[in-house]
N, C-alpha and C positions, 0 to 999 in steps of 0.2 A: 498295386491294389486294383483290382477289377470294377468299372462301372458298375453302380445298379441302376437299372434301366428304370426309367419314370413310367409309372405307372397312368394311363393315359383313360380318362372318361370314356364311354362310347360316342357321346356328345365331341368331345376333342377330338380324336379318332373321323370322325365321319367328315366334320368341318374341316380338319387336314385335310383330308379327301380330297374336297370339293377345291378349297383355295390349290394345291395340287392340282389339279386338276382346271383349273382357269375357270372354271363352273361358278359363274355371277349370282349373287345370291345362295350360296353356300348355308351362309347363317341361317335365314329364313327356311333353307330344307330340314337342318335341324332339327327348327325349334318345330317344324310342323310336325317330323319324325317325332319329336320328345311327347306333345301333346298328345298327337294318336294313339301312343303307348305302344310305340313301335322300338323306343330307345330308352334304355336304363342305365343310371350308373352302375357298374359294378357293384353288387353289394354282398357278395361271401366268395374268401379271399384263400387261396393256399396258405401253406404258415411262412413260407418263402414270398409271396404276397403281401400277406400281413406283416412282417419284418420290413421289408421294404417299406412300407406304407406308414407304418410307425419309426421309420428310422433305426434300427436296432439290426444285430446281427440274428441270422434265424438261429444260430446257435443259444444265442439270450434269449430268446422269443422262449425256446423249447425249456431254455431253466428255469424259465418263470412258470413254463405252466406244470413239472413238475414240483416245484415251490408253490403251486397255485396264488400266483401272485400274478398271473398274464391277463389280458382281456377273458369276460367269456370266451368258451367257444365249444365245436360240436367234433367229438370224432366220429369220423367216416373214413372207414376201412382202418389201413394203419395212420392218415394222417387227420389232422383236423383242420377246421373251415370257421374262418372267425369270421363274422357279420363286420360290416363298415361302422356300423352304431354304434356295436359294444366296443370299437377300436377308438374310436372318435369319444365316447363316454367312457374310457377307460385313461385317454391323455389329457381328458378336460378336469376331470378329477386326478392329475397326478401322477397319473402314470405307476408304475414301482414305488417311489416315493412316496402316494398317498399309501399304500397298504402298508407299508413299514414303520409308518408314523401312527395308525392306527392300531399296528398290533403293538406299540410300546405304550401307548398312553392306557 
């Protein structure tokens, strides 16, 4: 079975860096990059992406959203790009399971 690679903040990402890198106060670079609006997390995802991020195989990702049972999301070109919110707003409510339970009741 092949890793899936953890998907990493740009925040996590830069701090690796710097601790890498022996670079004293690391953190504090950061958090000053984050405030300047020089750093953002990630927030729209491949559907390889978003599978990962949700924990799923991107093949179930894709049968959800032909069952329209997946998080929102937007296509662009032939793939599409799910926001972090609606992925995060889609497992807080249930995931799969809440849609299924609402289309019986």
């Amino acid at each position: 079975m092949s890793s899936i690679p953890e998907l990493k903040t740009n925040e996590d990402f830069f701090a690796d860096g710097f601790r890498q890198a022996g670079i004293a106060g690391g953190e504090a670079a950061v958090a000053a990059l984050i405030a300047g609006g020089f750093l953002a997390p990630k927030v729209w995802f491949t559907a390889q992406q978003a599978a990962n991020y949700i924990c799923i195989s991107e093949q179930t990702l894709a049968r959800y959203v032909s069952e329209k049972t997946a998080p929102e999301s937007v296509k662009v070109g032939n793939g599409r790009r799910f926001h972090r919110d609606a992925l995060d707003t889609w497992i807080r409510n249930g995931g799969v399971n809440a849609f299924v339970k609402s289309v019986q009741s």
